[in-house]
Phi, psi and omega in degrees: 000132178269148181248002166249146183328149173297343195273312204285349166290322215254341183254020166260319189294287213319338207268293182285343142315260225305334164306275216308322193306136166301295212286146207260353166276310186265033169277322172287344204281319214289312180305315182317312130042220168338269182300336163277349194264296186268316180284337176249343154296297175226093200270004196244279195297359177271354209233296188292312218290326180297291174323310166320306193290302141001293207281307192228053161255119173274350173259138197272039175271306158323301171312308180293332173291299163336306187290311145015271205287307223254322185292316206271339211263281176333337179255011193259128194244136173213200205252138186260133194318322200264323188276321186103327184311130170296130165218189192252169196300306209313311201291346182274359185279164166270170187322323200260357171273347168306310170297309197275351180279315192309308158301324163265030146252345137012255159344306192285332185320299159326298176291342205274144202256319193276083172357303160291334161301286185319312153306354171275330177293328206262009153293348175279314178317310179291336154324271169327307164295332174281000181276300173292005155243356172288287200252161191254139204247145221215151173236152171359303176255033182111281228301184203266140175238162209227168164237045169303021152258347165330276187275335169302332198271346210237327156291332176289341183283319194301330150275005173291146178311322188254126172324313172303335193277304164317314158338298192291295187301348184253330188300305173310292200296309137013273176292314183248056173334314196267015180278010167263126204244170173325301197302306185298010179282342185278322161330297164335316165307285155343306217266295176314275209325312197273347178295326169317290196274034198292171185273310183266155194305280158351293181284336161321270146031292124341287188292313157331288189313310198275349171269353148291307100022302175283326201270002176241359174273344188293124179281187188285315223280320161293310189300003208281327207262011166266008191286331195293331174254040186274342153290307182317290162349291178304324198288349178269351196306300203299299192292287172342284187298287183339313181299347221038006167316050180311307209282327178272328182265349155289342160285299197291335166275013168275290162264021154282317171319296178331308202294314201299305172302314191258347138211078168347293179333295206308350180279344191327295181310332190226034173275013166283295198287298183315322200271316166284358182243317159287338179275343190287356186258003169275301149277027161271105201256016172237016156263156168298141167337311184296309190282345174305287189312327198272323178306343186267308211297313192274037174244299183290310173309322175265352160290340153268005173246342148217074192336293176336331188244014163267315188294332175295328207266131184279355167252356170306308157311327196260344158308285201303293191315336183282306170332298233259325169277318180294308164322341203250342158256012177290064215238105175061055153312322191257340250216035173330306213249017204006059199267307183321302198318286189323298197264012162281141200240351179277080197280340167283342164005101166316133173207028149000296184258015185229176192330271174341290183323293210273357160296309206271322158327296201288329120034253190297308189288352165300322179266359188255343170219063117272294188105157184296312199299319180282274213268340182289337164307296178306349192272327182244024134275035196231308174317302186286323164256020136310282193324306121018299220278155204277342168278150185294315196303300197312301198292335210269310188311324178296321172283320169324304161322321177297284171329305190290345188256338183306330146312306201246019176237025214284323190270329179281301175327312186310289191290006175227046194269001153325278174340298156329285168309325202278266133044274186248031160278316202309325184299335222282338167278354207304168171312308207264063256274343166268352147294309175313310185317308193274021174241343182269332154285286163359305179280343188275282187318307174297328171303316184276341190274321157234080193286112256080263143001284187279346165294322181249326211251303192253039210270320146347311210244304187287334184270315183280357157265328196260348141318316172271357144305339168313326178278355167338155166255022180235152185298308198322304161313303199306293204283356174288333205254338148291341183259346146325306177303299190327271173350300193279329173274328178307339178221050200237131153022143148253016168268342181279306202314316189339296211292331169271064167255309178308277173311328166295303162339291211281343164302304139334288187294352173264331171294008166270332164301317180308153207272007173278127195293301181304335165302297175310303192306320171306297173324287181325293157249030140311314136327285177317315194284346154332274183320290213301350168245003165263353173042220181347285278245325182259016133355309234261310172257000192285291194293024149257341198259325188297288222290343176277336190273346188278304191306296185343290183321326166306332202278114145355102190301057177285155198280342169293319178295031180253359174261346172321276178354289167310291194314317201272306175295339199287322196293329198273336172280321153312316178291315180292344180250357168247356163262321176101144182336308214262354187270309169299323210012251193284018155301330200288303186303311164275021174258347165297306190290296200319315191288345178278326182294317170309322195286330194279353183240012156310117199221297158307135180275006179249068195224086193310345177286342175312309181277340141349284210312290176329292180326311180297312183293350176271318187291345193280303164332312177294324170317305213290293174093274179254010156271358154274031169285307163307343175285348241240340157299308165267014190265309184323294198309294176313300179309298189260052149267288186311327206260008188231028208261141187262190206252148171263084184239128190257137162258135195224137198209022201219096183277014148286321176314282195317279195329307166329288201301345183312325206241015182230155213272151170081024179247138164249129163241133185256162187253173170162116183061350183136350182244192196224131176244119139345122188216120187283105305173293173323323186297303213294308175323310175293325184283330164301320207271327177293306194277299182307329188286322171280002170281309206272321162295322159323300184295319160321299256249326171070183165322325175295351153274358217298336190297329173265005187275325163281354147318293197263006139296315176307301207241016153264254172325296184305303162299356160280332169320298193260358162287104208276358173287336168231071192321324171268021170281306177311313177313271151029270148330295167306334181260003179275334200277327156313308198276352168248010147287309186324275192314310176305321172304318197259019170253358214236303171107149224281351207224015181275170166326272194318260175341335183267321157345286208290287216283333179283325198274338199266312187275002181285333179297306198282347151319309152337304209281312122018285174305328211245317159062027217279348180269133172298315190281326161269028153284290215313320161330297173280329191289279160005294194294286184342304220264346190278267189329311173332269200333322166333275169302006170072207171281162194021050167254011162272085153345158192296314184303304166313315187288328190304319195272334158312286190312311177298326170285343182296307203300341180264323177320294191311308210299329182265358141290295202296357147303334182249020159293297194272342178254354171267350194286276194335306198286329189295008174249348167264348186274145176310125175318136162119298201308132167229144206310158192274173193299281193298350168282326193272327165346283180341297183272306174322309204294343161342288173303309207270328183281322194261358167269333153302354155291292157344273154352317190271305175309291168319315173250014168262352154328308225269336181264286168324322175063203155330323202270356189266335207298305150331342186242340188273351166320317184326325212245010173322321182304297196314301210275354165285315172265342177330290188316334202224040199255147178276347165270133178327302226258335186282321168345292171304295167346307194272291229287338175276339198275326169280343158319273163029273173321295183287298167343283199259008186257324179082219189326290178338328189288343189289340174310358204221015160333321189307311198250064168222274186305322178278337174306322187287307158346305185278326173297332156245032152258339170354123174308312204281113166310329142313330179277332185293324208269326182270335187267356174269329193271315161344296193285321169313323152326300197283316169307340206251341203265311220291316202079216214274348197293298173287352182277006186265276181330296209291324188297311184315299211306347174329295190315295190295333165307335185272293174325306167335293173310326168252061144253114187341128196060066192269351177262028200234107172068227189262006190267252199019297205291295151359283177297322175292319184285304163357280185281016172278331224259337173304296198280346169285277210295342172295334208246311187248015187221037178340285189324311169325329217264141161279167158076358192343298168310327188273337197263329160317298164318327160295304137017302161315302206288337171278351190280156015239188188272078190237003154259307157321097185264008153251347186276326182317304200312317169314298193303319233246341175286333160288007212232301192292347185284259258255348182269308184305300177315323192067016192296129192316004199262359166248341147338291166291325146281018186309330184282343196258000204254302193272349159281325162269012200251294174322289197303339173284350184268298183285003155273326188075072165284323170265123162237179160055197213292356171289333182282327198264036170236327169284317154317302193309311208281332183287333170309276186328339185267302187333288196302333195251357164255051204332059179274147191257138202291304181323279199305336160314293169311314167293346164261025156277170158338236138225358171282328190279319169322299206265014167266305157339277232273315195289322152302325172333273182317334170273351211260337175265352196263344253246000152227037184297156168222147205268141150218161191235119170243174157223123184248109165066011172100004203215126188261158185210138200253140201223099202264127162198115193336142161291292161251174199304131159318115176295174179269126176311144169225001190207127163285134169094346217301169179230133150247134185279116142272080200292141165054046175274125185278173191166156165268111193307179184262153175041055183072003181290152158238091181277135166265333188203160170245114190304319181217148177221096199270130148296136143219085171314124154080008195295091200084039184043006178245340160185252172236169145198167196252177217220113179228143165222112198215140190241143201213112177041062183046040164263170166208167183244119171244147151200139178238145170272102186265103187286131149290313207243151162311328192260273191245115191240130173244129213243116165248124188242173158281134184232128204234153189204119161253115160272192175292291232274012166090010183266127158278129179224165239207133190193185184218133174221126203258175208191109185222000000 
């Protein structure tokens, strides 16, 4: 029965004609429609009559646009007349028309006989149900209003006789997990079983999807009592793969994958029957690719979510690797002789989907949660004979496989990569150009997985094969084979490079010739990543390459050259940031004006120079330094138009809308209530890369930005803080707001007018922002911003309202830690002996970890500023630091035990009000299992000795013993126990220097005292020990008299780690000279009975440790500048002949009107000819050099005059004197 008039039926027929209609006037005129007649005037009569129409509309076309139309029209929210509130149209109607729509559609569900109809209903149905379980829906009078017809009407469908009526009745479940409430799960259960064993395919089918979808709405304590129905399941598995049915068992392994993600564990039992059933469904090659791939993909899925049962199951590994290597030769079915391969120029080609990619994907996750240890036996018994095998496709998969395991099998792999190499340097030569291809990834990939390693040890071996594939004769190979190079020189020397430079260049510089496009770009960067590790050094080649990448830039800005283009700026300010200004000189300025011309004639947003661009103006700024300042005028203005871009985010509630955007690139759609919100991604991406560029001019610019930093602070930096659309826009933002306090400080000066402004205005945001915070991992992030800008402003520059307000976000971070603490404690008490927490659980606790040391961070430095005035507001968290201290995890331990170092550092005398919540924590701490913790609570004390005054010294002389225990603890030289062990004998040598009196025994505990040295990790702990070990050299005290030799070895080895610098080293050299002379020990037979790495290091710091504050003055003599070095301290007396020390980057001025900038080396020759010393300068200006040698007569202090000789470019000798006293 209808309840609305026949005239509002006859102009709703009329209506839904016209939507419907080809003509395209009059669908629109129909929409216009719609929405002005209906959806804002009367949306509860546009809502019963599309039901109405549902229900008694006779062509069942209709029916079916209706239900369409009553789903898109019912989620669309605007604001409701009686509440004010955004709601969706359905929730604004009233209660009894809610009710009464509710009930028909019911009825239509029921009643429709046509199968694609009745799923457009219960697809309505289900609509209307996710509104009621989103929102609490409310009636007249308060209570809640409901849909308690629902789920009966919907177990009653699930039993109908016609299969489409079940069907149907699972799809509404499916989509609308949360209408089953706690009390209906036993029902329900019933309801999955049977639905499971139903007779038709379809309704199986159904019942998955949908007890997968309610079984992932489940929290774990609920889910235990469906494990039971994971045999059923698997059991739908068989008959499907018998049928060759690939389109249905490609669903049904969708959702066993889902379920699989979500409690791995339910599989236990039968994972075994499981394993064997997905790889014989892998290796069926008479199923579609898709059902093959989804059987890999719920395989690949519990090694990642539960490795432990992968590693337990005795065929798993060596099944899926073998599957996963057969998928991996599915490679150029038709393209044997890769002639298609060779002459396709789209080298990024999507292969996603097909076989190979997802052998070598699954692969790559085998090895990243297996292990080298797991998967490489079985991988390579397979591998050599591949490699080997007459076929191409076998030799192409194996080295792929080399690529895909090497990251995460990376710690095993390391040690046998000779074996690797023998294995795939060989391809590089292979017949075949996709071997070759895959041998030159392979090498690109391993260059980057072991990195070091493979640059210094094995450069030898890689470079001189893999150079000359740049001459391939196919492009693909050539650019595949720069970009291996790429890999490999980004984390190579520039001393491993120097001897391959010449052939690499020229070779290079000749692939710009190619007539292929993707070959130059590739080449272009490959040259930039040259340069940027060969630095100076490619000097050598900048006046053949600057004037071709400039010609390029030049060239008329057609749209196929414009990623060329981009390629070409990006290689010349690379090349312009490894020679450096004064090597460009009036280059730098026209590569400046070129990158402005280029930015000004950008007129398209798909125009790839864009995001180039930005980078080449951050690297030109480094170059440039406070000469790029005047640029700055025209760089800005375009960046922050990208770094101020608001985020484009659209709500689609229109599933022709969603579908568009899907298909269009830089766009994320998040789903949320039934509709899809849309985030232009790309924008956010330019704004981010806009916000980082302006961090990197602050930070240059120095003061010279100081004109744009409120600007960009106001409508950048602050407000980024809080742009929640793009976490790395926030990051981003935290890290620009220090460097543009900074760059405002050092042109204003920390205590002007202007500067307190920028700052009361700046930290209260960020304080704010603290507060509201939602991410763990970017909270640590803003904690970050927080302790760095302190660090800026200096002392006291916080007010009681800044700290106040600090404590209260701390105080909540903790409070909402320790919840999430207790809830990783609980599920790690549901988990199974063996089982380790999953990935996103170990995720968890890093970003924690990383949040409570930015915390730290924070805490230390506003101590470190603040002093005593903080100590009232940090009373607050006492409670905190109380359970922290006696907490069974390490890391909260560590946290309260640094923060009270802190406390004790910076407070002094004062700190002793807090003795209570202090001493047993340091006590317990250094006995503490956790080495880090040993380390904070040794160095506490060592604080207290030095810090503390008359308060602490009773304390800090007892902790003697323990501290000494620390130091005799099994491995105490071990690893992170080292760090420990070192803060000990500092915090030993503290309380012996500053707190004497105390100490019983003095003398017997100095002598023991010896037996902790030496200091050779610790670079905060050294300076202490060692400046007591020079007290006590000065002193002649007997506990070092009596060791001197082992007093001048711990003396070496703390030199040759360089735990000492600057002046603690040349205080530590005098004193071990003086331990020479007055234990009259011979210096030689020392040396000679060190390591023989420590030999050749000694004499060489020696020298650096006296030159290591020299300063340059320049006079002019006769037309002739002289450069006149003199030393802080006294020349030691020689003992070696040859040693060399690099004095890098001394500026001077060449001779004879010449400009030399810099000098490359500053050469020792000890002891020189037996008669004294002489110096040396080596230096390169366009592949010239500078010599001059010094000759001294006398040992000590010698005055020396030499000759200086110069080849430049244009071939002029200068001629010069450099004197030395």
């Amino acid at each position: 029965m209808s309840l609305l008039p026949p005239e509002v039926h006859t102009a709703l027929t009329q209506l839904l004609q016209g939507l419907q209609s080809t003509d395209n006037t009059v669908r629109t005129q129909a929409e216009e429609q719609l929405n002005t007649e209906w959806v804002s005037k009367r949306p509860d009569m546009l809502l019963m009559g599309l039901a109405e129409q549902m229900q008694g509309a006779q062509e069942e076309g209709t029916r079916a646009f209706s239900a369409v139309l009553f789903r898109r029209i019912s989620t669309r929210t605007s604001k409701d007349p009686n509440s004010g509130e955004q709601k969706e149209t359905f929730l604004q109607l009233g209660s009894p028309q809610r009710a009464e729509i509710r009930q028909k559609l019911l009825l239509c569900h029921a009643n429709e006989q046509k199968a694609h109809v009745r799923n457009k209903f219960a697809d309505a149905v289900a609509e209307i149900a996710r509104q009621y379980t989103d929102e609490t829906v409310l009636n007249p009078d308060g209570s809640r209003d409901t849909w308690p017809e629902l789920l009966n009407a919907l177990f009653a469908s699930s039993q109908s006789p016609d299969a489409a009526m079940r069907e149907s009745a699972f799809r509404i479940l499916e989509t609308t997990p949360g209408i089953i409430e706690k009390q209906h799960e036993d029902v329900v259960l019933g309801v999955f079983q049977k639905g499971i064993k139903d007779p038709a395919t379809e309704v199986r089918l159904a019942t998955m999807a949908a007890f997968s979808s309610f079984f992932q709405s489940l929290n774990k304590k609920s889910q235990q009592k469906y494990f039971a129905l994971i045999p059923d399941i698997l059991n739908t598995l068989i008959p499907l793969k018998e049928a060759g049915d690939s389109e249905q068992l490609t669903k049904a392994l969708m959702a066993i994958i889902e379920l699989a993600e979500v409690a791995s564990r339910m599989f236990k039992n039968v994972f075994g029957d499981l394993v064997q059933l997905s790889i014989s469904m892998i290796q069926d090659t008479n199923l579609d690719d898709q059902a093959r791939q989804n059987a890999l993909e719920l395989m690949a899925t519990f090694a990642d979510y539960n490795p432990t049962m992968c590693k337990k199951d005795p065929n798993y590994t060596e099944q899926m690797v073998t599957q996963c290597l057969s998928l991996m030769t599915d490679v150029g079915a038709d393209d044997d002789d890769a002639e298609e391969w060779n002459a396709s120029e789209d080298v990024d080609f999507d292969e996603s989907d097909s076989n190979h990619v997802a052998g070598e994907q699954t692969m790559d996750r085998l090895a990243n949660k297996l292990g080298g240890q797991i998967l490489l036996p079985p991988t390579f018994t397979w591998l050599p004979r591949m490699i080997q095998s007459l076929s191409w496709r076998d030799r192409h998969a194996a080295l792929m496989a080399i690529s895909a395991i090497s990251e995460g099998c990376q710690e095993i792999m390391e040690g046998e990569l000779d074996k690797v190499l023998d294995l795939v340097v060989p391809a590089l030569q292979d017949p075949h150009p996709r071997v070759r291809w895959a041998g030159c990834n392979a090498l690109g990939q391993m260059s980057t997985d072991f990195k070091g390693t493979m640059q210094t040890k094995y450069h030898g071996i890689v470079l001189p094969a893999l150079i000359p594939v740049l001459g391939a004769p196919e492009p693909r190979v050539q650019s595949h084979a720069a970009a291996a190079l790429v890999n490999f020189c980004e984390e190579a020397e520039k001393e491993t490079l120097e001897p391959y430079l010449d052939t690499l260049v020229e070779r290079l510089m000749h692939l710009l010739q190619n007539q292929k496009r993707f070959v130059q770009e590739q080449a272009l960067s490959t040259i930039a990543t040259v340069a940027d590790s060969a630095g100076s050094t490619f000097g050598k080649w900048y006046g053949n390459l600057m004037p071709l990448l400039f010609n390029v830039l030049q060239q008329p800005n057609e749209r196929e050259l414009r990623l060329l283009r981009a390629k070409a700026m990006e290689c010349a300010t690379l090349i312009a940031l490894a020679v450096g200004k004064e090597r460009m000189n009036q280059d730098a300025i026209q590569l400046v004006n070129i990158l402005g011309h280029v930015q000004s004639n950008i007129v398209d947003e798909d125009d790839p120079q864009e995001s180039y661009l930005l980078h080449c103006w951050g690297r030109m700024c480094r170059v440039l330094g406070q000469d790029f300042v005047p640029y700055l005028q025209a760089v800005m203005p375009p960046l922050m138009k990208l770094a101020t871009a608001k985020a484009d985010v659209q709500l689609l509630d229109d599933e022709e809308n969603v579908a568009q955007i899907e298909q269009e690139e830089g766009w994320e759609l998040v789903p949320l209530k039934g509709k899809y919100i849309g985030i232009k991604t790309s924008t956010l991406d330019d704004k981010f890369m806009a916000v980082e560029l302006l961090t990197v001019y602050a930070q240059n610019l120095d003061g010279g930005f100081a004109p744009y930093v409120a600007e960009v602070m106001n409508t950048v930096a602050v407000p980024g803080l809080a742009f929640f659309f793009h976490d790395p826009v926030r990051v981003a933002s935290a890290k620009a707001v220090p460097q543009l306090l900074a760059s405002f400080k050092a042109a204003h000066g920390r205590d002007s007018v202007q500067y307190n402004q920028l700052w009361e205005a700046t930290i209260a945001k960020v304080l704010e922002v603290l507060e509201t915070e939602p991410a763990i991992e970017t909270l640590a992030e803003m904690y970050q911003c927080f302790y760095e800008s302190v660090e800026v402003s200096g002392k006291d520059c916080l007010s009681n309202d800044h700290m106040a307000i600090f404590i209260s976000s701390a105080e909540t971070v903790l409070k909402d830690y320790q919840v999430r603490v207790q809830k990783r404690a609980e599920e790690a008490n549901e988990r199974e002996d063996g089982d380790e927490p999953d990935e996103e659980t170990q995720f968890a606790i890093e970003d924690d970890q990383t949040l409570l040391s930015d915390m730290n961070k924070a805490f230390h430095t506003i101590f470190k500023n603040q002093g005593q005035s903080f100590l009232p507001h940090w009373e607050r968290l006492l409670n905190y630091y109380d359970l922290f201290v006696s907490n069974q995890d390490d890391t909260q331990r560590q946290w309260a035990l640094c923060i009270l170092d802190d406390v004790l550092e910076f407070c002094g005398p004062a700190s002793w009000n807090y003795h209570s919540h202090i001493v047993q924590p340091l006590i317990a701490g250094m006995r503490d299992n956790a080495p880090a913790n040993r380390q904070a609570a040794c160095y506490g004390v060592g604080v207290a000795a030095h810090k503390g005054g008359d308060a602490w010294a009773e304390f800090a002389s007892g902790s003697l013993p323990m501290l000494f225990e620390v130091t005799q603890r099994p491995n105490a030289r071990s690893d992170d126990d080292a760090f420990a062990t070192e803060n000990a004998c500092a915090s030993i040598a503290k309380d012996l220097h500053y707190n004497n009196t105390k100490v019983q025994n003095v003398q017997d505990v100095v002598t023991a005292w010896i037996e902790t040295l030496p200091v050779v990790n610790d670079e905060e702990a050294a300076p202490y020990a060692y400046s007591f070990l020079a007290e006590l050299i000065e002193r002649q005290n007997p506990a070092v008299m009596s060791q001197a030799a082992r007093c001048f070895t711990f003396v070496a080895q703390a030199l040759e780690a360089e735990t000492l610098q600057g002046n603690m080293a040349q205080r530590i050299v005098g004193a071990a000279r003086k331990l020479v002379q007055t234990a009259g020990l011979d210096a030689n037979q020392l040396l000679a009975g060190l390591p023989p790495d420590t030999q050749q290091t000694i004499p060489e710091l020696k020298n650096r440790v006296l030159l290591r504050n020299t300063r340059v003055l320049d006079v002019q003599v006769r037309n002739t500048l002289v450069a006149a070095y003199e030393p802080d301290a006294a020349l030691v007396e020689v003992d070696r002949v040859g040693e060399i020390f690099l004095f890098e980057d001394v500026e001077a001025p060449l001779l004879l009107g010449g400009w030399f900038p810099r000098f490359g080396r500053f050469v020792v020759f000890e002891d020189f000819g037996g008669a004294g010393y002489g110096v040396g300068f080596f230096g390169e200006e366009a592949g010239g050099f500078v010599v001059g040698f010094l000759f001294g007569l006398g040992r000590r202090r010698a005055a020396a005059g030499g000759v200086g000789a110069s080849a430049l470019d244009a071939g002029v000798a200068a001629v010069g004197f450099v004197l030395r006293w």
